[in-house]
N, C-alpha and C positions, 0 to 999 in steps of 0.2 A: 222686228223691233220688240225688243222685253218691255216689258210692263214694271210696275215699280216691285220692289222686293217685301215680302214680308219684316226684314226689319226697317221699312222707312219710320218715320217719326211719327205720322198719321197712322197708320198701322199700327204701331207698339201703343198711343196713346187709347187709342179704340180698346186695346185688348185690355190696357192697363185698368182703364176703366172698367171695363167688362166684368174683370176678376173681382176690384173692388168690391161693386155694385152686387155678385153673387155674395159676396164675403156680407156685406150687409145684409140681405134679404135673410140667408142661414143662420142669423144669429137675430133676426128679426123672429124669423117662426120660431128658433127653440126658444126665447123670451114670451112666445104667448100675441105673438101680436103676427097673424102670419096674413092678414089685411095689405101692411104696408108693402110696398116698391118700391124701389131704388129710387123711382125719377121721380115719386112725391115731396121727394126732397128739395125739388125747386118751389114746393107749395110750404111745405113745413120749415127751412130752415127760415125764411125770412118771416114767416109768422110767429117762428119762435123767438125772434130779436123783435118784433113789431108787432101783437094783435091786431085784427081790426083792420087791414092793408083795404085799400080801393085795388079793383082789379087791376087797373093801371101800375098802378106803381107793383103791385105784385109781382107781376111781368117784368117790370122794367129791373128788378132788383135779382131776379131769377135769370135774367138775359133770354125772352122769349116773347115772343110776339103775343099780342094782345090772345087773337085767338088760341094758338097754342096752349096760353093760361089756362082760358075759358075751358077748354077739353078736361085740360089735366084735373083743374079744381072740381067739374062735375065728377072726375072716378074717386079724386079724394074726400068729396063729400058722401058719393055712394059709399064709400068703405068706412063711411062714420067717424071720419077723423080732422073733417073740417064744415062748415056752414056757409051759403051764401044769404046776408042780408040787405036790403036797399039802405043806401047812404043817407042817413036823418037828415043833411044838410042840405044832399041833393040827389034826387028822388031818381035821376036817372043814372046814376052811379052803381053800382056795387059791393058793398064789402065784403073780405073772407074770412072770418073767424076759426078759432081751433076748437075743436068739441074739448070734454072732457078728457075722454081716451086719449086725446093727440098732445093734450097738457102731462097727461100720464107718460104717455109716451117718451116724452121728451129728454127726463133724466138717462132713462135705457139708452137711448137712442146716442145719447152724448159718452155713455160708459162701451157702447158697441164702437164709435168711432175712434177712439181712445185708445183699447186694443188694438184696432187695426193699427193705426197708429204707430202703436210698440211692434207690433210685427211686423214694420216697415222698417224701423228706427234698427230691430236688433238683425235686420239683414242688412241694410246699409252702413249702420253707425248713425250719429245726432246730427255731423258738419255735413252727410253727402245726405239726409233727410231733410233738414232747411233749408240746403240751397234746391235739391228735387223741389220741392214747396212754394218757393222764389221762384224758380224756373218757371213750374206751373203758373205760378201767376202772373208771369211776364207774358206765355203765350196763350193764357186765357184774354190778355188786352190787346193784342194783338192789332 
């Protein structure tokens, strides 16, 4: 009995990402910031719509288990792009904050994804980029 093929949809999705995620990092170090990785970006993109997240919802908003968070937020605190402080309101809480750098970071961060972007858009065209997009986020809810 064969096994699934390299172009099943799990496979091509993996790799798709895969590619992305180097296309990121490469234009993360030639901007000066060679700190960051790919997968901070489930710490950073919803801190940069929300400061200040409880660990909780951080997680929840990144689609990742409580601990999972807790992992990733200590590398991206190590690499000085984010803080954890106890919740003023309740003490046994958590908050995650952005440092400076990661405030810095942030516009780059939006002009690197942006390009990619266009270098999706100008191998596909705009209508098979949106609905790609759509699609994605049909089977991210899955």
């Amino acid at each position: 009995m064969a096994g699934p093929s390299v172009d099943n949809l799990g496979f091509l999705l993996a790799k798709a990402s895969q590619r992305w995620n180097e296309l990121l990092v490469e234009a993360f170090v030639a901007s000066g910031y060679p700190q960051v990785r790919a997968s901070y970006g489930s710490v950073l993109l919803p801190l940069w719509q929300q400061d200040g997240l409880r660990m909780g919802e951080l997680a929840a908003r990144a689609r990742l288990s409580k601990q999972t968070m807790t992992t990733l937020v200590r590398l991206v605190e190590r690499d000085g792009l984010a803080s954890r402080r106890p919740d003023a309101a309740d003490g046994r809480a958590t908050r995650v904050w952005l440092t400076t750098t990661a405030v810095d970071l942030a516009p780059m961060a939006g002009q690197v994804v942006h390009r990619l972007h266009g270098r999706v858009e100008a191998r596909l065209g705009h209508p098979a980029t949106r609905a790609l997009a759509e699609a994605l986020s049909t089977v991210m809810n899955l």
